[in-house]
ZAMARGU-4260 file (C-alpha; in steps of 0.2 Angstrom, whole numbers, plus 5000, padded with zeros to 4 digits):
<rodrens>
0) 4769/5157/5025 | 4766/5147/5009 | 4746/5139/5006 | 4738/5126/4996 | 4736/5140/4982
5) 4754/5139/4977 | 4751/5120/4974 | 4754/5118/4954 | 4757/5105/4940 | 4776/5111/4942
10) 4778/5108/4960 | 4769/5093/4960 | 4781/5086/4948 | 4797/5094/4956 | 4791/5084/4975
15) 4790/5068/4967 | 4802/5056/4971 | 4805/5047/4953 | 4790/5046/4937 | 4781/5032/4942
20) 4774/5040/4959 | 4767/5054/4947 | 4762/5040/4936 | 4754/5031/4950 | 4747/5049/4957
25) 4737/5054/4942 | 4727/5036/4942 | 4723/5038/4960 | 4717/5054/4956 | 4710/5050/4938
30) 4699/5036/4947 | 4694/5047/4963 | 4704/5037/4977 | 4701/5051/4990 | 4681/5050/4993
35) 4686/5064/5010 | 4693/5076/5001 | 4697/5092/5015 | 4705/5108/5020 | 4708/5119/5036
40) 4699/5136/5033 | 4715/5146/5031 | 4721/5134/5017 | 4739/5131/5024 | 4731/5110/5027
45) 4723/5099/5015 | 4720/5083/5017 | 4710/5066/5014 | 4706/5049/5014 | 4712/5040/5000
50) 4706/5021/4999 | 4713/5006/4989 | 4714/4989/4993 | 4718/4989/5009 | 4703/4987/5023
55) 4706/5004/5032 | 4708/5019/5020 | 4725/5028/5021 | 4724/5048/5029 | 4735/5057/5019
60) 4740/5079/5019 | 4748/5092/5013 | 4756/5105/5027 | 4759/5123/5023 | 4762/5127/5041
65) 4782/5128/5041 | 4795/5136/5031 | 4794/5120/5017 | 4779/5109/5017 | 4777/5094/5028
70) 4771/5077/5018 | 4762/5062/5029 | 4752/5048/5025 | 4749/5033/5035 | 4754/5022/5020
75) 4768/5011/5022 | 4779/5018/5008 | 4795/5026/5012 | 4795/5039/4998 | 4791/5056/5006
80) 4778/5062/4996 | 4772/5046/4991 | 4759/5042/4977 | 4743/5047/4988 | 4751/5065/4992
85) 4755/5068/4976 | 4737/5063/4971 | 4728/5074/4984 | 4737/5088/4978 | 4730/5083/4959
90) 4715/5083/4966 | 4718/5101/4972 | 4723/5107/4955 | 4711/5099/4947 | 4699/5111/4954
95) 4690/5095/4966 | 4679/5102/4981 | 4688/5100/4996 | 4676/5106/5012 | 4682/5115/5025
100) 4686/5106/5042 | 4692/5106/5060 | 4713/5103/5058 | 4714/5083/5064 | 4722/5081/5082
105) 4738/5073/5076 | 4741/5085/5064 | 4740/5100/5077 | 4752/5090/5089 | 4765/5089/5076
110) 4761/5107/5072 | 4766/5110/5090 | 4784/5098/5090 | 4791/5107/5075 | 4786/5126/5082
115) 4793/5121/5097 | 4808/5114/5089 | 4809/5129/5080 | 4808/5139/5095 | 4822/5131/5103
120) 4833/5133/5089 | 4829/5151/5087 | 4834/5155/5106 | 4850/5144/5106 | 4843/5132/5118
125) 4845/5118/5106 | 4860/5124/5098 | 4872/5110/5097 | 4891/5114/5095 | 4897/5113/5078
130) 4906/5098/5074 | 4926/5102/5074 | 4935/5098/5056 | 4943/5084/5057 | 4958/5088/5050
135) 4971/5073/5053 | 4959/5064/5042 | 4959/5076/5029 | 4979/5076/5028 | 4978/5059/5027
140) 4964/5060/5013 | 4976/5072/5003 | 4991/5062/5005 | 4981/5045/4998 | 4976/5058/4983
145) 4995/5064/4980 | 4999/5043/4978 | 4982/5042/4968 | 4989/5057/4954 | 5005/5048/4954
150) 4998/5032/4947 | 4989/5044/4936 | 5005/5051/4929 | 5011/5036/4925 | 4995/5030/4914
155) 5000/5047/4906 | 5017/5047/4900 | 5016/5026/4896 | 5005/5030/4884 | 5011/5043/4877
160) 5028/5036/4876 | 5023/5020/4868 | 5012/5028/4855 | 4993/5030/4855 | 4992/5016/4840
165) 5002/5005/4851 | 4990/5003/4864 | 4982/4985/4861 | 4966/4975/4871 | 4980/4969/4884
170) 4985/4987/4889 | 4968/4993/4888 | 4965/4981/4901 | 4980/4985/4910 | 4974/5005/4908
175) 4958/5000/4916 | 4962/4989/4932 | 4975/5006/4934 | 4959/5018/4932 | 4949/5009/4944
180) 4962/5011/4958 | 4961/5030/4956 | 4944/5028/4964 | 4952/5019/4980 | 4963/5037/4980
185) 4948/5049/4981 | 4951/5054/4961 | 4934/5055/4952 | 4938/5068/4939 | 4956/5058/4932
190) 4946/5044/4935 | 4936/5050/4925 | 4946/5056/4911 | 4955/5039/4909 | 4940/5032/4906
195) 4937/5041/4893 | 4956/5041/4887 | 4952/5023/4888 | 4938/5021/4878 | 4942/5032/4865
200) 4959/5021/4863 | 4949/5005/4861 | 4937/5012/4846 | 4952/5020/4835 | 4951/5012/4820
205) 4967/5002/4810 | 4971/5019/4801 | 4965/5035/4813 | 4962/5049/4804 | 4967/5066/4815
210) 4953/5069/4821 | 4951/5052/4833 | 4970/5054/4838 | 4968/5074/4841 | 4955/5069/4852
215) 4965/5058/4865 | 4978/5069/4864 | 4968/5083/4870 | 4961/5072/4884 | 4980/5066/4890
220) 4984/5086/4889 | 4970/5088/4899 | 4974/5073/4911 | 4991/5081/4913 | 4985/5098/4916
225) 4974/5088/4931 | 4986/5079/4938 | 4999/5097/4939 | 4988/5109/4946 | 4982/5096/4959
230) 4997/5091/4965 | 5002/5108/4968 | 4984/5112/4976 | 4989/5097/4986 | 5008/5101/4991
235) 5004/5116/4994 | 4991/5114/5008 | 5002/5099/5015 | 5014/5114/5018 | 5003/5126/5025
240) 4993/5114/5036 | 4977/5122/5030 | 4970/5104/5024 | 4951/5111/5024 | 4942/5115/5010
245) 4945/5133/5002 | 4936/5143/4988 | 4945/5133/4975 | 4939/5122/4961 | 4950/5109/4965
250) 4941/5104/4979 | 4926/5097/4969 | 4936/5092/4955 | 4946/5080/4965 | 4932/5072/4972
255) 4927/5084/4988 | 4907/5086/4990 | 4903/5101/4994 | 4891/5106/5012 | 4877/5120/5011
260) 4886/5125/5026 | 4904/5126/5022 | 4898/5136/5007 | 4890/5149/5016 | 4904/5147/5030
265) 4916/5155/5013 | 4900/5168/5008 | 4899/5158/4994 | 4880/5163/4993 | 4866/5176/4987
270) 4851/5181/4995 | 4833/5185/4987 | 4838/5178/4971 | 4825/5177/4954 | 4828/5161/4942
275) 4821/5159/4926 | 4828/5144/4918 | 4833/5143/4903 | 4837/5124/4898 | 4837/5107/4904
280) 4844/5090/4896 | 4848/5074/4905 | 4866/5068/4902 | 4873/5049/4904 | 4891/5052/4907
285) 4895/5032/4903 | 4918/5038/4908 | 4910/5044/4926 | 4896/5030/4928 | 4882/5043/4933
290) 4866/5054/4923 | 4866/5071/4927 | 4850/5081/4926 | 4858/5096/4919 | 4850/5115/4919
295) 4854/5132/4916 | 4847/5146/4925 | 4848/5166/4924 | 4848/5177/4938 | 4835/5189/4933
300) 4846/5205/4943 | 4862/5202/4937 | 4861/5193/4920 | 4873/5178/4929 | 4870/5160/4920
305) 4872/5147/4932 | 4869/5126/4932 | 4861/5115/4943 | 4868/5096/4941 | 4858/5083/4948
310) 4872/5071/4947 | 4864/5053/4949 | 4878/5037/4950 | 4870/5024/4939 | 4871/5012/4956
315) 4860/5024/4965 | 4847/5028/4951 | 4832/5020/4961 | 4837/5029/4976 | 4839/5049/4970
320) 4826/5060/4964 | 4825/5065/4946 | 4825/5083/4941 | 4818/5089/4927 | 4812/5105/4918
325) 4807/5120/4925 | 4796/5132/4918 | 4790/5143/4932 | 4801/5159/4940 | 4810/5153/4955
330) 4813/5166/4972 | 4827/5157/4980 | 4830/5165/4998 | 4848/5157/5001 | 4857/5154/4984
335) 4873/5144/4987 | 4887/5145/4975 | 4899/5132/4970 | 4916/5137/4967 | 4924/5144/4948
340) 4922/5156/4937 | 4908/5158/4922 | 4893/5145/4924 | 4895/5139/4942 | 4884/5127/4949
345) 4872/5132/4961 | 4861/5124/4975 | 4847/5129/4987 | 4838/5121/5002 | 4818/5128/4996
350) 4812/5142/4984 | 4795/5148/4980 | 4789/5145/4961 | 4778/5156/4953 | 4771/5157/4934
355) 4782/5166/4925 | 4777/5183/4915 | 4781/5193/4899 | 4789/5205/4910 | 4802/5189/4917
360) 4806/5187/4898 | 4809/5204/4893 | 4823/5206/4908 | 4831/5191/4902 | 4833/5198/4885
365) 4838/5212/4890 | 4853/5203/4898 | 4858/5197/4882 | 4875/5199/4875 | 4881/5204/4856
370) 4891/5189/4849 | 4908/5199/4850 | 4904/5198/4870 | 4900/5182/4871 | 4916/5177/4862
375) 4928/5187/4873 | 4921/5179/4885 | 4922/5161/4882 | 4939/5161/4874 | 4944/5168/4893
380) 4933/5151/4900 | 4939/5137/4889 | 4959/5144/4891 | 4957/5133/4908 | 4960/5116/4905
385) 4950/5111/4919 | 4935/5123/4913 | 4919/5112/4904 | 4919/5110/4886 | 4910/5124/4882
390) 4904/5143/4885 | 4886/5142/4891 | 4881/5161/4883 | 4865/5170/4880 | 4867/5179/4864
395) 4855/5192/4854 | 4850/5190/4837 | 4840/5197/4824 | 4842/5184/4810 | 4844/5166/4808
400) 4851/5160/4790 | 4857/5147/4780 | 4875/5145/4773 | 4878/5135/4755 | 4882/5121/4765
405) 4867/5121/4777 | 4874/5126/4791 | 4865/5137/4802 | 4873/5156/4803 | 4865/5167/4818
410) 4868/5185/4815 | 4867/5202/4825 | 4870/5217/4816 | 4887/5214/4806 | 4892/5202/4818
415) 4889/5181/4813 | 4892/5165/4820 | 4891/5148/4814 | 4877/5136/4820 | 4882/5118/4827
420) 4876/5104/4837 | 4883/5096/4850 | 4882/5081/4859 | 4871/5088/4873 | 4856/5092/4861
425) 4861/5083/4845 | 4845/5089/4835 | 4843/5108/4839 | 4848/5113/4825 | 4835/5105/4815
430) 4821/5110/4827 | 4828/5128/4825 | 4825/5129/4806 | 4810/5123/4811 | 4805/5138/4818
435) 4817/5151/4812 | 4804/5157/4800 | 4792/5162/4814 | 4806/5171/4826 | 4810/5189/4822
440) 4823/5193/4833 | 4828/5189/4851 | 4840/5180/4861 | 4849/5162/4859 | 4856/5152/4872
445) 4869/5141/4871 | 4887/5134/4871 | 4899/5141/4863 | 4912/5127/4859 | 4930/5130/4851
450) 4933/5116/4836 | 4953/5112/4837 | 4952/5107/4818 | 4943/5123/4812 | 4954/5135/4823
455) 4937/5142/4827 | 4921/5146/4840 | 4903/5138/4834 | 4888/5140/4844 | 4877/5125/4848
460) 4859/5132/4851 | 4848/5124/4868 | 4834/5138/4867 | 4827/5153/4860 | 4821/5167/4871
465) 4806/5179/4865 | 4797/5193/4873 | 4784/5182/4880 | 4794/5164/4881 | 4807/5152/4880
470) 4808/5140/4864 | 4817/5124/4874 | 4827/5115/4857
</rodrens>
């Protein structure tokens, strides 16, 4: 059982709801708000009076009771921690006196309903029968997507028959009113990828160069590869009957939305895990309509880079919680894994965060791979056409120079590797020369991207790990 001593700036900002409650917060606590400022003498309660405009001031606490931490307030506000939560626990941190007192009534009665709840469930009493599959609508749902793919097709092969120069405003218009039935068939991803087939059709200029046409080319080749591999995924478990969802990639890619619980059902999850992460960037994917708050962690036991995606459709914004960058070491109890191969995505339900140490950053270099490794590695990912753009790798090095035309070279031993950015942190490389001077050895990490008109591998650089930190970029 957690207390108000594992309250910190970090967690304070990863319970808020969106910026403006922080923002909000930090006045209410900058300009003292809560003139009752408590605490239950075990520490696992504070709580507070916090007043405003209002006649009555509103009670507001912090619950370390449970397995997670139980917000109220009697504020109207639906966000759960609101503003005076977040602030009380400011207060806390900012080192306020908080007296010792008697744990109010209501609070105890709660305490009660949940133990007892908890109870139940731990004796099966409460158990509830788990909700059969409904398979008849899942065949249905994969027959809508097999018609969807088809349409898809279609786009495909028209424009490739007609020419990518052909394809004037009309069609584009045409192309689009097409794409957005894919989202009547279940068919994010091709969706997806039209979209950006799409766009990158509309901006090619009266003479492309290579370049802009190689581009959509390898979007339609990866389109196709889609549209293959998930009518075969599709036919395939039409014939079988076995409609659910399987350990296959597919499922997401076509739209399916993954469950804590069907994860685990598959094993699809570790236990006692330790996460350092290594990166965090916020990504407006315009072709899929959302921001995803992207980050890259590293199993401190097994040297595994996983991502979290915080995926936020642009119609929702104002109803899903940002994430942002974590600093702290992360002990994840259940981790549940998404389905792939290098980089999957992972989720948990609660993990306890504390400061991280020189000791964390020592074992995360030592997890670190040569640039030959690495390499071998990401040529195997990207082969997939359904695999991400790029190989997130942590690589060591020992010098960081500079070729005749600028570009960054990263070098480990006799082993080099040219220094590129990318779309996802457009100025790292800059910032890295920056500081190059001051680095003398460690570990970068990264993507490692393949360039069609070099015939080659470049890494793009998101931060530098040393024995006592991580440099984000």
């Amino acid at each position: 059982m957690a207390d108000a001593r594992s309250i910190t700036e970090e967690f304070i900002s990863s319970s808020a709801v969106n910026p403006s409650a922080l923002s909000n917060a930090k006045k209410i606590s900058s300009s003292g708000g809560f003139r009752k400022l408590c605490r239950s003498a075990d520490e696992t309660l504070i709580f507070g009076d916090c007043y405003g405009s209002g006649s009555k001031p509103y009670n507001a606490s912090v619950d370390f009771s449970g397995d997670a931490p139980v917000f109220r307030c009697s504020c109207p506000s639906r966000q759960i921690p609101c503003k005076h939560c977040l602030a009380l626990m400011y207060d806390w941190t900012a080192k306020k006196e908080f007296t010792v007192e008697d744990i109010p009534e209501d609070i105890e009665r709660k305490r009660e309903k949940i133990e007892k709840r908890a109870e139940k469930a731990a004796s099966g009493e409460a158990a509830k029968a788990p909700s059969k599959p409904n398979k008849s609508a899942a065949e249905k749902k994969l027959k809508k997507q097999r018609e969807g793919l088809d349409l898809a097709d279609s786009f495909v092969h028209d424009i490739l028959a007609n020419g990518i120069g052909s394809v004037n405003k009309a069609a584009c218009a045409r192309y689009s009113s097409l794409a957005k039935q894919l989202g009547d068939h279940y068919l994010p991803e091709p969706q997806a990828i039209m979209n950006e087939i799409i766009g990158a059709v509309s901006l090619l200029s009266e003479q492309p160069d290579d370049k802009e046409v190689n581009n959509i080319i390898a979007l339609c080749v990866r389109l196709s590869s889609v549209i293959k591999k998930s009518r075969a995924y599709i036919d395939s478990k039409l014939v079988s009957g076995e409609v659910l969802p399987e350990d296959n990639i597919l499922y997401e890619e076509m739209g399916g939305v993954w469950k804590l619980s069907q994860l685990k059902e598959l094993g699809l999850f570790r236990e006692d895990t330790s996460l350092l992460q290594l990166s965090f960037a916020r990504i407006d994917e315009e072709s899929r309509k959302t921001i995803i708050d992207e980050g890259y962690w590293i199993d401190l036991d097994t040297g595994d880079i996983f991502r979290t995606d915080n995926i936020r459709p642009y119609k929702a914004l104002k109803y899903i919680r940002s994430d942002d960058a974590r600093f702290e070491l992360y002990k994840v109890r259940e981790l549940y894994l998404y389905p792939g191969t290098l980089n999957r995505r992972i989720r948990w339900e609660d993990a306890e965060s504390v400061p991280a140490e020189p000791g964390d950053y020592k074992r995360v270099l030592s997890k670190a791979e040569t640039i030959s490794a690495a390499v071998r590695k990401a040529k195997n990912e990207l082969k997939n056409t359904l695999s991400r753009p790029y190989a997130a790798v942590l690589v060591s090095f020992d010098t960081i120079g500079y070729a005749a035309d600028g570009h960054g070279v990263l070098g480990c031993g006799e082993e080099t590797i040219a220094l590129r950015d990318s779309k996802y942190y457009p100025s790292a490389c800059a910032t890295l020369k920056l500081i190059s001077g001051s680095l003398s050895g460690g570990a970068v990490f990264g993507g490692l991207f393949y360039d069609a008109d070099q015939h080659s591998l470049y890494l793009s650089p998101f931060s530098v790990v040393t024995g006592n930190d991580i440099i984000r970029l």
